[in-house]
N, C-alpha and C positions, 0 to 999 in steps of 0.2 A: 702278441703285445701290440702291433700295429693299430691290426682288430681294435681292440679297446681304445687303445688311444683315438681312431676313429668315431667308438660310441659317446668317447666321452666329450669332445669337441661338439659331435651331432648335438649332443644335451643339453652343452653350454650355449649354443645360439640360438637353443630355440626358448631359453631365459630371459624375458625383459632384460634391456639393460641396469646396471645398479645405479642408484641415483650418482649423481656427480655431487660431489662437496666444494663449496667454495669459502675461504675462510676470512673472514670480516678485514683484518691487518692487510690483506694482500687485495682489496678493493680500492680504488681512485677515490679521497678524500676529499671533503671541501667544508669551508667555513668551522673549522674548530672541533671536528669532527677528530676525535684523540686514540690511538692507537695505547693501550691498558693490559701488559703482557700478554695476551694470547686472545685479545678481543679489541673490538673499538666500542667508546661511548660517543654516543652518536652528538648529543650536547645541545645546542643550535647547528649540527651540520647537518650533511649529505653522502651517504654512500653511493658508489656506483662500481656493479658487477660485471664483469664479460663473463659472459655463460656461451655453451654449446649446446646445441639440439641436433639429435641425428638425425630429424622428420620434424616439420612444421604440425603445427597443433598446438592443444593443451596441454598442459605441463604443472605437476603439481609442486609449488615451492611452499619451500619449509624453511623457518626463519626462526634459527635458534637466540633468543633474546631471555635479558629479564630486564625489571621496572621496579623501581619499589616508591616510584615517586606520586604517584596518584593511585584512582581505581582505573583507571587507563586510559593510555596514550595513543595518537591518532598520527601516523605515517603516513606519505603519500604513497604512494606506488606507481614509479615509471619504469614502464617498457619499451625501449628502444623509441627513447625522446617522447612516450607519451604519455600521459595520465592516464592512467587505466582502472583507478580508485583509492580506496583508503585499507591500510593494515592496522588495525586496530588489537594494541597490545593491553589484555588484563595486567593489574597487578601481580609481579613473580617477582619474589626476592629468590628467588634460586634458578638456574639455567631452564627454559621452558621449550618447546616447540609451540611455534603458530603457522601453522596451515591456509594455502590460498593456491588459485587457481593462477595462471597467465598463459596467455599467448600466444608462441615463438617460431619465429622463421627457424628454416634446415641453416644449419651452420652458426655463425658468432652470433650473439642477441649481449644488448644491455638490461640489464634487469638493477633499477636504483631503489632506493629506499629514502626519501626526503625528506624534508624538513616540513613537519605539521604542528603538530605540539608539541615537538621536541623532547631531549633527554631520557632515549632508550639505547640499552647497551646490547651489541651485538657479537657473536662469537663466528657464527655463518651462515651459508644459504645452501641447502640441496635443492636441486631439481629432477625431480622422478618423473618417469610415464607418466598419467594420470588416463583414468577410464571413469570417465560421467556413472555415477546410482543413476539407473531409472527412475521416476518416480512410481507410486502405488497409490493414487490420492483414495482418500475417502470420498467418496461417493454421495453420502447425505447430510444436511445440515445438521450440525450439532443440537439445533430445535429440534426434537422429532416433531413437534405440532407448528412447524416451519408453515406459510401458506402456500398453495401452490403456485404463483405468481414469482415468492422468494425460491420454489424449486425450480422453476424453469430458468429463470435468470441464471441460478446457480448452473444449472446442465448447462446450458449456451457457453459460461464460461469456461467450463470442463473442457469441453467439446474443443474450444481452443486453445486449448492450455499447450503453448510447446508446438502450435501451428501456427501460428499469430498472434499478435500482439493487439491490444484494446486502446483507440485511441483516448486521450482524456486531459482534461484541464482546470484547474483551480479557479473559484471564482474570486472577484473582493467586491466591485461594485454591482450589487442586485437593484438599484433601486433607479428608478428616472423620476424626479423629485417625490412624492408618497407613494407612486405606483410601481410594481413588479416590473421590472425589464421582462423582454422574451430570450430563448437561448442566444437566437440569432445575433441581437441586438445587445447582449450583452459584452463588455469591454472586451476579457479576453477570447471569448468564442469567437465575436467578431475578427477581433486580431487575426486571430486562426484560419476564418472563414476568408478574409482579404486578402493573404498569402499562400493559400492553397485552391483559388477556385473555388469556391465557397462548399470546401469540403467544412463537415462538422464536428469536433470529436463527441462520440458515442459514449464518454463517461466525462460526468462533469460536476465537480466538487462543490458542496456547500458546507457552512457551521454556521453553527447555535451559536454562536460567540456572542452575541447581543440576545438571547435567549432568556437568560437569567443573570442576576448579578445585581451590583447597587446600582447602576447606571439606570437598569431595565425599571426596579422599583420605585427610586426616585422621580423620575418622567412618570410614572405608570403607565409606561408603556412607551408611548409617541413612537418615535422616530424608530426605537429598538423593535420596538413590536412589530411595525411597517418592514424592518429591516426581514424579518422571521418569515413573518409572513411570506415576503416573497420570493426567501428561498423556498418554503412549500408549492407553494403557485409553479417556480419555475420546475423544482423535482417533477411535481402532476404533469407538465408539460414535457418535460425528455421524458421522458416514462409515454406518455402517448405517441409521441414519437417514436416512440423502437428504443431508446434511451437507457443508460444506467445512473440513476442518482445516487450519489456516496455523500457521506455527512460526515464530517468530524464534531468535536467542542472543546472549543477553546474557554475551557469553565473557571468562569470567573467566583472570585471567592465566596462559598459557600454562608460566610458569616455579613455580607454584606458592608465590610468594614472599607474595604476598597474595592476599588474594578479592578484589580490584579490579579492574574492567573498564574503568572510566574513567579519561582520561589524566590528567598531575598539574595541567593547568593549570584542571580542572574541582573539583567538587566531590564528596564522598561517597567512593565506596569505588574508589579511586585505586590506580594501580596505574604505576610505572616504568618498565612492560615497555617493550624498545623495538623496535620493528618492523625498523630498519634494521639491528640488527645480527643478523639472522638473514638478510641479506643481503650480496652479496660487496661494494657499496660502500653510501655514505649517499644515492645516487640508484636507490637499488633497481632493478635492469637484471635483476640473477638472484638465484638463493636461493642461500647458502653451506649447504651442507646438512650439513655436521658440524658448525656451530655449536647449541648446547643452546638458543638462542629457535628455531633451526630443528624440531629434535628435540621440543622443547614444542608447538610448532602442530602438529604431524602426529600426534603420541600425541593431543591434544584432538580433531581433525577424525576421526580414525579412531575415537573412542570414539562421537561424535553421528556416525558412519556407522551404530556398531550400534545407534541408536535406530532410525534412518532404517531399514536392514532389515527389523527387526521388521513396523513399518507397512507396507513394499512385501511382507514376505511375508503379509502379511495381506489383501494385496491393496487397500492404503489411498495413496492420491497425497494429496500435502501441498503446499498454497503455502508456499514456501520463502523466506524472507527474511534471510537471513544478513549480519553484517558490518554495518549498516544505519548510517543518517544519517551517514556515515564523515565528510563533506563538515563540518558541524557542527565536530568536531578536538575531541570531547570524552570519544569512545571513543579506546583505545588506536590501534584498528586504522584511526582516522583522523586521525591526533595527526600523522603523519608524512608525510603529502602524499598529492597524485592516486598518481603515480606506485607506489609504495609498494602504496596500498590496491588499487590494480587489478592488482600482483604476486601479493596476498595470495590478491583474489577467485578470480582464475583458477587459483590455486593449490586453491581449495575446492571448484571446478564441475569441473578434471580430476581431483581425489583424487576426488570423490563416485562424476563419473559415469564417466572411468575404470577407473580403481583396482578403486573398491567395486562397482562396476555398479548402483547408486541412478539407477532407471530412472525414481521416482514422486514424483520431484519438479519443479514451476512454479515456475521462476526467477523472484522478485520481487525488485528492485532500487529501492531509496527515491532520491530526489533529496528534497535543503535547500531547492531556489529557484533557486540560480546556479551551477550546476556541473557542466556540461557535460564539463568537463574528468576529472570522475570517471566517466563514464559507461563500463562495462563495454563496450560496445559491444552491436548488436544481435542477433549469434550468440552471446552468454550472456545475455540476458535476456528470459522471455517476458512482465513487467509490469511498467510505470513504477508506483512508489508514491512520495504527498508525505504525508509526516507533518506536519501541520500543526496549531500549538496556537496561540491567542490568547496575546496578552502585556498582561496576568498572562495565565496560563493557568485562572484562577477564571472567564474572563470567559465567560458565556452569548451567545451567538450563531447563529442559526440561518440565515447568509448561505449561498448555491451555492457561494461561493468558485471561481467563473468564472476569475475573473481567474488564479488556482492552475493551473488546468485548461487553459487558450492557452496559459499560460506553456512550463507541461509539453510542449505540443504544440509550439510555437514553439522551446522547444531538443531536442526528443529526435526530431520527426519525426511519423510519423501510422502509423507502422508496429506499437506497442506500447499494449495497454489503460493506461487509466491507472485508478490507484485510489487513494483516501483509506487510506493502508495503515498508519495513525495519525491520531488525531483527537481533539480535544476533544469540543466541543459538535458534536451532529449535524447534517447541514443540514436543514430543511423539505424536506419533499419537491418541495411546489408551490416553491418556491427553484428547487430541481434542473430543475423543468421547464419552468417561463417561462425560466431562464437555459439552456437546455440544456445544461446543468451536465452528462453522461455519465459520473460516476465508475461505475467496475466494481461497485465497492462502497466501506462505510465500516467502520471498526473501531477505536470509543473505545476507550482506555486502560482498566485497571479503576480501580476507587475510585469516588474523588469524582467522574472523568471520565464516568464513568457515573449515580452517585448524584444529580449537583449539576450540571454543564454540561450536562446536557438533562434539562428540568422532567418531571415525569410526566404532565403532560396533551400534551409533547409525543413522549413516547415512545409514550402510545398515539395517539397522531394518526401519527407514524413508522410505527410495526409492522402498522397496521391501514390502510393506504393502498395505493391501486392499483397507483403504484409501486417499491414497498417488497417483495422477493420475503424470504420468511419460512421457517422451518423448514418448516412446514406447507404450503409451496405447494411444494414442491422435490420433481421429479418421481421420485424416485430412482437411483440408479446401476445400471446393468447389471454395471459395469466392460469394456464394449467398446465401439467404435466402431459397429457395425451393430446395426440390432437381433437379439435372442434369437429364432432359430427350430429346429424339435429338425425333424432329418432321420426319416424313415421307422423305428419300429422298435417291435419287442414289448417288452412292460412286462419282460418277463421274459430280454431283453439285458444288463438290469442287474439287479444286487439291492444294495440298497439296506442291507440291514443288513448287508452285506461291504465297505460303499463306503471308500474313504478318503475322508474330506470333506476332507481337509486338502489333496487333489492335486484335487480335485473341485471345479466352478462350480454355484451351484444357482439357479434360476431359477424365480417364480410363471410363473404360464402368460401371461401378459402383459409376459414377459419383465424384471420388476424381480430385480434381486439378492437372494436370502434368504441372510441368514448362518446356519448351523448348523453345529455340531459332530456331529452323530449325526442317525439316520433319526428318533428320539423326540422332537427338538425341532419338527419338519414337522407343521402340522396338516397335517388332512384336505382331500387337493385335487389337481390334476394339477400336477406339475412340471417343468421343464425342467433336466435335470443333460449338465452337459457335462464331457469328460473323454478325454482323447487325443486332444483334434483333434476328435471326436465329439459329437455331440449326442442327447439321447433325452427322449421324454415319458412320464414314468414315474407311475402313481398311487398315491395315497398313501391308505390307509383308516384 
């Protein structure tokens, strides 16, 4: 009998422990926060937990709640006094589990639950073990006729996925009165550059926003066009740099009746448009295609095709972010349901890349938090992105935002990078790496999101960190998959001052991409020029 009772203790400890339950009534209240027989409604209040952990780590909490007041509600989440993200509760008129990641030192921890949008009801909180999914990513662009330039970028970022982090920044002003700014010299990058030693971030955001719209038509063009323009100019230029160009569109109304993007129930520059009736019914199943909302999306996608062009004939891939935060319901293009905005997208990914044959662009697809149900699926998307801002959005924080991160992984799978593809304040590095935080990379908004939601002593602590990969560390582009090696041949196979450069690849002898126009912009050196299939090592005096 001993015996056994022996095996059976050995068996017992060698059991994860059972989650702990903690139950919502027996939590520290504040601001109207109402105890409702065997639950609290949260109201305009504040919960706050004391929890145990028998080991410091990650910790899966579970928050039994339901809402029946919107399609969902947005919580803070503090852990022992800090922000550490947002809990975002779907609609459940019946008791639900919502699932999240946190933090926690060995022994007491607080774990709150605050006031965001208010009025969700809660019954309790467990806290379990929690063990990270690896991920499995997909390996190839959902393009199969992807260019090689979009595969190598894509491999670069593979390669770091979950090793480092991609530095990167939103822009707003491109322009120094008609003319392109350069990266350097542009507001935010400068910002960046001034606060860290003139490091650069290596991914740096543009939009179409002034692309098309009534604005663009009525000027025919002017200042919009100028605007366009030289986010192209500047993409071409971090791109020859070693650089990552990512594009959003902030797509103004397709019927041209206002410059508003945003639907009416939002604020700012609002706009009627209505998605469904470019549709044969109000459950969007197919496009009505002689309807004039039909005829306005396809004049606007076909016009930011011929940006897109340009950049592929320049031999430039772009992260591609189109349509974005749709889940939100604050743009047009997400004002009218899942259904609806996943007509729209797939309508965008076969215009581009059938249609146009826009070969050079990485499908980025944003998630809100809880919206699975928008997800594009995984043969159109090659990166999950969470746009994520503190509320206020003034607020400084410098958390991993973990829990963002499982989330992503817990509804979308292990198949897809994930990336801060909108952000406030930046995270700490060290954050990112005690929590193994693995975003792809980050990319604050410009302004203040750059000026003021991350201090400058923590910008240059950012830019100047191990894991922080920076303009200046970015090894450059070939634009191919294998590396640059020149076949067998005399200098004098080719010449050089007859070359087309425009049909022509040029390559340093170490195989980095050189952009030139003409044989007179090539110093002095040996190069590798490829051309028909061909390769040659040609020198240059």
């Amino acid at each position: 009998m001993k015996h056994f009772f022996f095996l059976l203790m050995l068996t017992l400890a060698s059991i994860p422990a059972f989650a702990a339950k903690y139950e919502a009534e027996s939590a520290a209240r504040t601001d109207n926060a109402t105890v409702v027989g065997t639950y609290v409604e949260m109201r305009e209040g504040n919960l706050t937990f004391t929890v145990n952990a028998s080991s410091a780590g990650m910790h899966e909490l579970i928050v039994n709640y339901k809402q029946d007041n919107d399609t969902k509600k947005e919580q803070n989440l503090v852990v022992n006094g800090a922000n550490v993200g947002i809990l975002t509760f779907p609609r459940s008129a019946t008791w639900t589990d919502l699932k999240s990641v946190v933090s926690l030192n060995t022994g007491s921890n607080t774990v709150a639950i605050t006031k965001n949008w208010g009025w969700v009801d809660i019954d309790y909180i467990e806290i379990n073990p929690y063990q990270a999914t690896p991920f499995d990513l997909d390996k190839n662009l959902v393009n199969p006729n992807a260019t090689n330039a979009a595969k190598e970028m894509f491999a670069f970022m593979q390669a770091n996925f979950q090793k480092k982090v991609i530095s990167g920044v939103m822009t707003g002003d491109v322009l120094s009165g008609n003319n392109a700014m350069t990266i350097n010299s542009q507001t935010e990058v400068s910002h960046i550059r001034s606060k860290s030693g003139n490091k650069t971030p290596a991914l740096v955001g543009f939009d179409f926003m002034h692309g098309t719209g009534k604005e663009y038509n009525d000027a025919s063009g002017g200042w919009f066009l100028n605007y366009t323009n030289a986010t192209i100019s500047m993409a071409k230029e971090l791109y020859q740099r070693g650089g990552i160009p990512a594009f959003c569109w902030h797509w103004r109304d397709p019927l041209k009746n206002t410059k508003g993007f945003y639907s009416p129930s939002s604020s700012g520059d609002v706009t009627d448009f209505n998605l469904t009736n470019a549709c044969t019914n109000t459950s969007c199943t197919a496009w009505n295609t002689s309807s004039n909302e039909y005829k306005g999306i396809i004049e606007d996608i076909d016009k930011v095709a011929d940006y897109l062009k340009e950049l592929q004939t320049a031999g430039v891939p772009v992260l591609w972010r189109p349509v974005h935060e749709a889940s939100g319901g604050w743009f047009w293009w997400g004002g009218k349901g899942a259904a609806a905005f996943k007509l729209l997208y797939n309508l965008l990914y076969d215009r581009l890349t059938t249609h146009h044959g826009l070969n050079n662009l990485i499908w980025v697809w944003n998630s809100e938090g809880a919206d699975k149900d928008w997800y594009p699926g995984d043969n159109r998307v090659d990166i999950i992105g969470r746009d994520f801002y503190y509320n206020p959005q003034s607020t400084v924080n410098y958390a991993s935002l973990i829990g963002e991160f499982e989330k992503l992984k817990n509804l979308f799978g292990t198949k897809k990078m994930l990336s801060l593809s909108e952000n406030g304040s930046v995270p700490d590095p060290d954050n990112l790496v005690s929590d193994n935080a693995g975003w792809s990379y980050f990319m604050p908004w410009y302004g203040t999101f750059v000026t003021q939601s991350t201090s400058d002593a923590m910008w240059s602590k950012i830019m100047n960190h191990d894991y922080v990969i920076t303009l200046e560390e970015m090894p450059g582009w070939t634009g191919e998959t294998t590396p640059i090696t020149a076949k067998p041949a005399h200098a004098a196979s080719i010449d050089l001052k007859t070359l087309d450069f425009s049909k022509a690849k040029v390559y340093d002898i170490h195989g980095k991409r050189i952009f030139a126009n003409n044989m007179t912009q090539l110093k002095s050196g040996v190069y590798i020029v490829k051309i028909n299939g061909m390769s040659f090592k040609v020198p240059v005096r």
